[in-house]
C-alpha distance (Angstrom), angle and dihedral (degrees) to the residues before:
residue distance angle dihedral
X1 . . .
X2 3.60 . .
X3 3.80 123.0 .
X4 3.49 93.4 -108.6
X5 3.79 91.2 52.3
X6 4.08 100.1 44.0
X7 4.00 80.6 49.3
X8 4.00 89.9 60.0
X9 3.23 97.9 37.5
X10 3.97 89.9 59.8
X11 3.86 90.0 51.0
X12 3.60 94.2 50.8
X13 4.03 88.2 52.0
X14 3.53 89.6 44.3
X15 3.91 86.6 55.5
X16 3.64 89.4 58.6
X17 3.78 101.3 49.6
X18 3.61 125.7 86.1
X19 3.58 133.2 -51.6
X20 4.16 80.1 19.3
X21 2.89 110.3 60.0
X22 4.31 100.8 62.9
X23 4.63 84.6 59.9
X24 3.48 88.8 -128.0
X25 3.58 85.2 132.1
X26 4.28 86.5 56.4
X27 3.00 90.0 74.3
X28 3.91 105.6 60.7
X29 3.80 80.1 43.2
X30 3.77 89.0 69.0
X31 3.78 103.7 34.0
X32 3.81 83.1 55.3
X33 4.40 96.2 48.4
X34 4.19 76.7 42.8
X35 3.92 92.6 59.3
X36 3.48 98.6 40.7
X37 4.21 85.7 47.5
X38 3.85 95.1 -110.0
X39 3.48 92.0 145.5
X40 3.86 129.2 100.6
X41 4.03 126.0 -175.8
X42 3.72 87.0 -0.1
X43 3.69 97.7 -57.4
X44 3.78 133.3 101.1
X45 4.21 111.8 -94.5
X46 4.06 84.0 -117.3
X47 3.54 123.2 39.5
X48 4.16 89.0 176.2
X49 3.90 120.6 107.3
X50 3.86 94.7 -151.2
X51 4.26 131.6 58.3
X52 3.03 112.8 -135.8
X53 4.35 124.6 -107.4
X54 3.42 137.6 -125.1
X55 3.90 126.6 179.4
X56 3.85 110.9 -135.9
X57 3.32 90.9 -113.3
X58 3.91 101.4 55.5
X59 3.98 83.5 49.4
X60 3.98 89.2 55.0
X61 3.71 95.0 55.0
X62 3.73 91.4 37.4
X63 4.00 89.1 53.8
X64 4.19 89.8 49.7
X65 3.48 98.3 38.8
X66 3.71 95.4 53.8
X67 3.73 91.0 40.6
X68 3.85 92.4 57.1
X69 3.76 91.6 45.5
X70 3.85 90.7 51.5
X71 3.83 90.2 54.3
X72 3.59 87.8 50.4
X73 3.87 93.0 52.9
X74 3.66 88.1 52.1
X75 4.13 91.4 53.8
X76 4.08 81.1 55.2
X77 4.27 93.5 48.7
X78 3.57 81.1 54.6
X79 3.80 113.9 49.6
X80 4.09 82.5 35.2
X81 3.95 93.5 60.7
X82 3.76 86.0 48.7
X83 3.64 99.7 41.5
X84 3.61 117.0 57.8
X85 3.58 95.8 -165.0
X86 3.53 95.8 65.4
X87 3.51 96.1 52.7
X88 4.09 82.9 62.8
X89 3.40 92.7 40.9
X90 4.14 86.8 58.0
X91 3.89 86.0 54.9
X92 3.67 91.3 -115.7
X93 3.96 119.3 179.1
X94 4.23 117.5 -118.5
X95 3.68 81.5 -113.3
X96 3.91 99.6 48.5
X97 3.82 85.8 50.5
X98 3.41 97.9 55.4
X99 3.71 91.3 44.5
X100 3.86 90.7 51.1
X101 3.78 87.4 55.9
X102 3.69 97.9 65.9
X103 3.74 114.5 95.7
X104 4.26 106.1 -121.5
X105 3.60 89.0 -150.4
X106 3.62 93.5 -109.6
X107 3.97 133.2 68.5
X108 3.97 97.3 -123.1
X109 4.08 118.8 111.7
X110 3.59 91.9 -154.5
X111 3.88 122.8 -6.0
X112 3.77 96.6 -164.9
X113 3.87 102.7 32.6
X114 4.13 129.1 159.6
X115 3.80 131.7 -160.4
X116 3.93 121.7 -154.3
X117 3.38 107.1 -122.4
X118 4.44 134.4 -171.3
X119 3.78 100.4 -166.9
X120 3.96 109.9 179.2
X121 3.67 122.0 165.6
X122 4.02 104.4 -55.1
X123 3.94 102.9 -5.2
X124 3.57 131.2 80.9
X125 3.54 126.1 -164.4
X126 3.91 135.0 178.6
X127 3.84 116.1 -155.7
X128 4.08 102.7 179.5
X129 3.47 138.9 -0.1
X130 3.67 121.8 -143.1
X131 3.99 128.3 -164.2
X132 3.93 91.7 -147.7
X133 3.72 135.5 85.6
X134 3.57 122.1 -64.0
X135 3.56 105.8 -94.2
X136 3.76 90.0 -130.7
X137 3.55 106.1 47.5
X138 3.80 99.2 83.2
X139 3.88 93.5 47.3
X140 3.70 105.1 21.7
X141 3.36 98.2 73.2
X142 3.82 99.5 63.7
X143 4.00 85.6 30.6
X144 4.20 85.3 65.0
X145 3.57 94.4 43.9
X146 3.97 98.2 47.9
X147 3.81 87.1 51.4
X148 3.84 102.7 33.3
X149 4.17 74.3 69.3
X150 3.65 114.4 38.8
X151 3.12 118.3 98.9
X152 3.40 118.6 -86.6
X153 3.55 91.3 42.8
X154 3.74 91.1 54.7
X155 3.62 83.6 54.5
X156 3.77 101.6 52.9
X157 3.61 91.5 49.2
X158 3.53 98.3 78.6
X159 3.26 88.2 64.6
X160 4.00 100.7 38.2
X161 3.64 133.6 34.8
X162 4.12 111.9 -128.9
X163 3.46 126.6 -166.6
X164 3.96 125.2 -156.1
X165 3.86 110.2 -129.6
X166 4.23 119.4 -135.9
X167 3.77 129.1 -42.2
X168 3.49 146.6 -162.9
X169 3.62 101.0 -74.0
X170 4.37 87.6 71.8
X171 4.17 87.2 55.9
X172 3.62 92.5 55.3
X173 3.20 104.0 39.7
X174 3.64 89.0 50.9
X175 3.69 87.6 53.1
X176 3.96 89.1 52.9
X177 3.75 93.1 51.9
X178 3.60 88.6 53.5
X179 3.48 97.0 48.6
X180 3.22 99.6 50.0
X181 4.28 81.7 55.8
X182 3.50 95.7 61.6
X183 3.39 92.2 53.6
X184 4.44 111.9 -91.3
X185 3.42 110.1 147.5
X186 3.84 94.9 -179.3
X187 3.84 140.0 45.0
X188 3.61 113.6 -57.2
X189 3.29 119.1 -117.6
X190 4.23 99.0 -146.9
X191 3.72 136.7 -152.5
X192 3.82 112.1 -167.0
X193 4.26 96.3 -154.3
X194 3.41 123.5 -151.5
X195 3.96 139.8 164.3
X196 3.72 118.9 -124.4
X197 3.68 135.0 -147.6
X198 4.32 114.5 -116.1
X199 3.83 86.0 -109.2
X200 3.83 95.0 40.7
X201 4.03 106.3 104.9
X202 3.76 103.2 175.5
X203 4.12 140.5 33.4
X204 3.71 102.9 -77.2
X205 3.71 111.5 -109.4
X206 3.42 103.0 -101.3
X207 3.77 93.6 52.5
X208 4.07 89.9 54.1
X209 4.03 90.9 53.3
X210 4.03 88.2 57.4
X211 3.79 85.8 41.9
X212 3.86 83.6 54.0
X213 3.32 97.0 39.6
X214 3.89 94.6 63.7
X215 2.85 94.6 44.4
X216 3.84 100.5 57.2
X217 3.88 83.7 54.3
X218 3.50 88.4 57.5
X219 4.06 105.0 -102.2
X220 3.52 117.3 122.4
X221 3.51 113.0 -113.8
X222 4.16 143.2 -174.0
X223 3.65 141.4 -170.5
X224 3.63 110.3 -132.1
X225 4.07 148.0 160.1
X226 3.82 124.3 -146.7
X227 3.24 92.7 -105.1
X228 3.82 93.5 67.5
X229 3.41 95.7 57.5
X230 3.76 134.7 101.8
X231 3.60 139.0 -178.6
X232 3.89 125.4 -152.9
X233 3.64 136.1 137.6
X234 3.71 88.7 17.4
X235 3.57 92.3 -76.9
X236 4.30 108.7 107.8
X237 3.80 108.8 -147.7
X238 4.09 149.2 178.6
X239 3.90 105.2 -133.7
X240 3.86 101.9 -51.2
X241 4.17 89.3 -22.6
X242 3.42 97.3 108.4
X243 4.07 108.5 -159.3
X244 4.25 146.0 -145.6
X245 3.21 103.6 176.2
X246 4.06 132.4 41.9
X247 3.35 112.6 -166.8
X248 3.71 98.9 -159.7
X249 4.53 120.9 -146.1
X250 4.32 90.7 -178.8
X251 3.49 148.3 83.3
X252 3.44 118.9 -99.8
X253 3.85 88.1 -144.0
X254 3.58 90.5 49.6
X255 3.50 92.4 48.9
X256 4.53 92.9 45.7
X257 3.89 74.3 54.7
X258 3.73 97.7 67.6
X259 3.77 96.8 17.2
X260 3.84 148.5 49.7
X261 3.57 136.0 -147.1
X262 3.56 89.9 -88.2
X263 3.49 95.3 76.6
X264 3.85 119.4 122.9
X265 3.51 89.8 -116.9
X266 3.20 96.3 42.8
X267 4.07 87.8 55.2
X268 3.65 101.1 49.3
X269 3.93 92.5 46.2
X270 3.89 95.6 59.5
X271 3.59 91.7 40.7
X272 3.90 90.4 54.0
X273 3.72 97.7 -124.7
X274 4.06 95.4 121.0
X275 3.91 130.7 39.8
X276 4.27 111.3 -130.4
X277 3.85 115.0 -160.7
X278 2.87 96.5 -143.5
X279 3.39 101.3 27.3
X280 3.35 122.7 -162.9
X281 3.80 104.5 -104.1
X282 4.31 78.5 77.3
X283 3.94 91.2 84.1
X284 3.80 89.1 88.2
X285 3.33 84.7 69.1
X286 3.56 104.6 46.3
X287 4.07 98.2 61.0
X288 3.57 110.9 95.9
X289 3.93 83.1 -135.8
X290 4.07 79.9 85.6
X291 3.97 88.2 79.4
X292 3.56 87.7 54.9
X293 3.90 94.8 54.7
X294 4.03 87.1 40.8
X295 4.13 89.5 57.6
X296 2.93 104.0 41.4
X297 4.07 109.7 100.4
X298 3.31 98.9 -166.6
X299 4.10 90.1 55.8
X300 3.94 92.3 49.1
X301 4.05 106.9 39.6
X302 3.46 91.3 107.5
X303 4.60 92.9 52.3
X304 3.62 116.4 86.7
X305 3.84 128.2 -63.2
X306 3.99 84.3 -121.9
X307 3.67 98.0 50.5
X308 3.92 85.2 41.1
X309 3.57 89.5 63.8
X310 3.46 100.7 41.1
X311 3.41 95.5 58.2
X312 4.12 100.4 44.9
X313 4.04 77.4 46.4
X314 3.51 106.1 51.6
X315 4.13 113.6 14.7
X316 3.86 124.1 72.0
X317 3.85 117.7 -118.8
X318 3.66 113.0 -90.4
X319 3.46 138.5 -166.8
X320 4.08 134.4 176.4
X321 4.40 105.7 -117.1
X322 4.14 95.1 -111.5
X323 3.74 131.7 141.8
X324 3.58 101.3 -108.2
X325 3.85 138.4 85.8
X326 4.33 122.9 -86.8
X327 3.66 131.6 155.8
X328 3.51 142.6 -105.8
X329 3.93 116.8 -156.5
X330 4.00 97.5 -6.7
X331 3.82 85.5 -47.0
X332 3.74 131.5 128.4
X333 3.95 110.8 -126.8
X334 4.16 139.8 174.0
X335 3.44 96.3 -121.3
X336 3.30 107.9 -151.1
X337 3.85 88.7 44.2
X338 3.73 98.2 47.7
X339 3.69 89.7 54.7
X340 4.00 90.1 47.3
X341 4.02 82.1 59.2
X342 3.31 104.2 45.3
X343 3.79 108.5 42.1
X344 3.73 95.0 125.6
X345 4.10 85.5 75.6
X346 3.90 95.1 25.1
X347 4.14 126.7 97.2
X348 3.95 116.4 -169.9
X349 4.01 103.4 -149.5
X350 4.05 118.3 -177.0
X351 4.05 104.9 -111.9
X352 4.13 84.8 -127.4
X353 3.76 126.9 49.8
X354 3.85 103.8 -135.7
X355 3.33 95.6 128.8
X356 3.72 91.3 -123.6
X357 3.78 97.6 107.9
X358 3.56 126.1 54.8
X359 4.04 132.7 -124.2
X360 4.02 113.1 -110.6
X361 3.73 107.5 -149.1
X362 4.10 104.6 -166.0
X363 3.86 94.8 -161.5
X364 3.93 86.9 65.7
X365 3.60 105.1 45.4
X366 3.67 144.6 70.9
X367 3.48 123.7 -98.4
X368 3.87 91.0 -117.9
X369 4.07 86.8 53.7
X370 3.35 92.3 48.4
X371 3.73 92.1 61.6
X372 3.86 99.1 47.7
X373 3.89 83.7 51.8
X374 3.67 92.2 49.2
X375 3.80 95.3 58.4
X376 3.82 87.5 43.4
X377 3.55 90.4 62.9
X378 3.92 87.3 43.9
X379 3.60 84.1 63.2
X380 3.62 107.4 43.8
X381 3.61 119.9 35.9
X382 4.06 114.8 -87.2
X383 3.56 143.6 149.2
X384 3.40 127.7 -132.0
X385 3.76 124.4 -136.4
X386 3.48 143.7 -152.9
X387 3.88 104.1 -133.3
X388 4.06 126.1 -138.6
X389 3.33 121.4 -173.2
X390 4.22 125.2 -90.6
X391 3.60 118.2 -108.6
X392 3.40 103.6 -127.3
X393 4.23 137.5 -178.4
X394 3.25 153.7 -177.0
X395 4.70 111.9 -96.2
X396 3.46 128.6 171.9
X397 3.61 117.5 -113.7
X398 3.57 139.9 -152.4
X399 3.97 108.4 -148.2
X400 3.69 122.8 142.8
X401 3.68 100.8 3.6
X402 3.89 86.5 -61.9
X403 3.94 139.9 91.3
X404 4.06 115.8 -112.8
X405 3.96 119.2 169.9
X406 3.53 110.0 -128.4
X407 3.75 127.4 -160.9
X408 3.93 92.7 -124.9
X409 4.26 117.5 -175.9
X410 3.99 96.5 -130.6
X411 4.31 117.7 -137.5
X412 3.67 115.5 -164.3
X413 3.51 112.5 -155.4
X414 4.06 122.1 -157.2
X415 4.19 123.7 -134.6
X416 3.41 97.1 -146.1
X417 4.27 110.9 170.3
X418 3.78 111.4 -176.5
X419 3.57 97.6 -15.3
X420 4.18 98.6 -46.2
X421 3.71 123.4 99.4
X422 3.65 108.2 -119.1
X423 3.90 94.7 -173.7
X424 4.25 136.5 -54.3
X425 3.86 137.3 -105.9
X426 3.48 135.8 -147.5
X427 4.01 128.1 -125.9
X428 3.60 117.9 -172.5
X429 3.62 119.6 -164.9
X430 4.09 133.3 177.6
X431 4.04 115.7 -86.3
X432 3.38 102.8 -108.4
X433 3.93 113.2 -97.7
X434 3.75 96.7 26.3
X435 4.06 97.9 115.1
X436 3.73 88.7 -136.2
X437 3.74 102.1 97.1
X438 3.60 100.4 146.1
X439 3.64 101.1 81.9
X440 3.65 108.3 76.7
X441 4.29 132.3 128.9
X442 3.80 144.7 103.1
X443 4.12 120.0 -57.0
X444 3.58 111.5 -166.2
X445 3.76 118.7 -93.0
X446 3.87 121.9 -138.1
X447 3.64 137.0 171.8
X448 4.05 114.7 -112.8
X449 4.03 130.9 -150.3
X450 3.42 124.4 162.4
X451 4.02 114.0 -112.2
């Protein structure tokens, strides 16, 4: 048994042992995530009993590995904004171009970026990367410190050592650094934007702990939607909170969706009167057409032998769904006919996430679906991916006033502020097939030593 796994298996013992094993102790878990406003649609942000573990060691080759495949993502920003025909080749939008043209003010692709990692045992691989915020850094700091005391945890830790991961404090003073780049020589004053739902009548909860969190270090700070904004006088602005800094929670193709280039903050961003984090220039990055760039030899002889390696090491092959040849491992293939072949191994992924096109997993479908999906994706654009298998394992849950164990497949998501990983957090999602998809979230992550 690995170290990892004797580790868990010692929690989940300890959860069975008196005074555990009655919950009682669930519920100051969750009046705790409830006062710090971990709770979404009425139910606490994690529904798991367990964090989740790293060794120190899988955490220092996640930390490099990430890092070199950030650099390398920068090399592709670059040679994209300069070559116009990789920009197409990335299936960028006329819009999306023209947005990635406009100088942010600061040299960063992304300066709060994440990449989706499955880290089991000795391998290490990265399944997206994603110019937003970490999905964990608003709520996984107070998510680590309500469990880190609770008391099982407290328990365990007299026999383990656990270490909390990141924080807020690396986001904003990422955001600061940048700032100060594009040219603010004051406090910011800082919108956190976000798009609401029809039905949605206030900031989502993780948007007002940012807001709060600002604040409490002394920058002004609002909640807002696009739709709130205006732009006059050069000077962009919430009611009469005038703003310098937009920290932007959406999609910029989500946003071209229900916007033009007219929009006020659309206006003030290209005419360099408000900072974006992240600005816009970070949609290269968020295609999955990226991956095909990134494996494609031929496109990165000239990056470092380190970053090389990294990337045949850790990311999947990847190729955008066109009617023309490629290669896989040095080889000449028909595309489209290679991936007809091969669908056992073979995942067809939209290039945007909209959520308006669906996943095509060839290990679960017929061979006659497989070919109506493939000429979908020669339609629309979409990537095809070569597909590795989830880590998954075994988390106590706490559904229906009792504990199950759930086989859960386990995401581990980078912090990574201008370039430097500033700590992980952990996703958990249902196996696929289970019938129980209603238990899903973030479980803190921590690193674990024996005392």
């Amino acid at each position: 048994m690995t170290q990892v796994g004797e580790a868990i298996a010692r929690y989940h013992k300890l959860l069975e042992s008196e005074p555990f094993k009655d919950l009682g102790w669930v519920a100051t878990l969750h009046e705790r995530m409830a006062a710090h406003n971990l709770i979404v649609s009425g139910k606490p942000i994690s529904p798991f009993l367990r964090p989740h573990f790293l060794t120190g060691r899988q955490y220092t080759t996640l930390v490099k590995a990430a890092e070199l495949i950030t650099g390398s993502i920068l090399r592709i920003k670059q040679m994209a904004l300069k070559n116009p025909a990789l920009l197409t080749k990335m299936e960028l939008l006329p819009a999306e171009k023209m947005l990635a043209s406009v100088d942010p003010g600061y040299s960063h692709l992304a300066v709060a970026s994440q990449l989706e990692s499955q880290i089991q045992n000795g391998s290490l691989r990265f399944s997206r990367y994603s110019a937003e915020i970490p999905n964990g850094i608003a709520y996984g700091e107070a998510l680590s410190s309500i469990f880190y005391d609770c008391g099982p945890v407290k328990e365990y830790r007299k026999r383990y050592s656990l270490t909390k991961l990141g924080g807020e404090k690396y986001l904003l003073s990422a955001m600061l650094k940048a700032f100060k780049e594009f040219g603010g020589k004051k406090q910011p004053r800082i919108a956190v934007v976000e798009f609401r739902q029809p039905f949605q009548t206030a900031e989502s909860h993780e948007n007002q702990s940012l807001r709060d969190y600002f604040r409490a270090h002394g920058h002004p700070a609002e909640v807002a939607a696009p739709e709130q904004l205006e732009y006059k006088n050069g000077v962009l602005r919430k009611g009469e909170f005038e703003i310098d800094l937009v920290f932007r929670r959406f999609g910029v193709h989500e946003f071209l969706v229900r916007y033009d280039l007219s929009h006020p903050l659309v206006r003030a961003y290209r005419e360099g009167k408000v900072c974006v984090i992240n600005s816009f220039r970070s949609e290269l990055a968020q295609k999955r057409s990226l991956f095909d760039l990134l494996t494609d030899e031929a496109f990165t002889a000239s990056f470092p032998a380190a970053e090389r390696k990294a990337i045949r090491d850790h990311i999947p092959w990847t190729r955008v769904v066109i009617p023309n040849h490629s290669t896989y491992q040095g080889e000449k293939i028909d595309l489209p006919e290679y991936i007809m072949q091969n669908r056992q191994r073979l995942v067809l992924r939209p290039n945007d996430d909209s959520g308006e096109q669906q996943t095509y997993e060839g290990a679960g479908m017929q061979e006659a679906a497989w070919e109506r999906a493939i000429k979908t994706a020669l339609r629309s654009p979409y990537v095809v991916q070569e597909v590795h298998p989830p880590v998954t394992g075994q988390f106590p849950v706490y559904h229906f006033d009792r504990m199950q164990m759930r086989e859960m497949q386990i995401d581990v998501h980078t912090h990574t502020f201008l370039g430097k990983v500033q700590g992980c957090s952990t996703n958990l999602n249902p196996v696929a097939n289970t019938g129980f998809s209603s238990v899903a979230g973030l479980t803190p992550t921590f690193l674990i030593d024996s005392k």
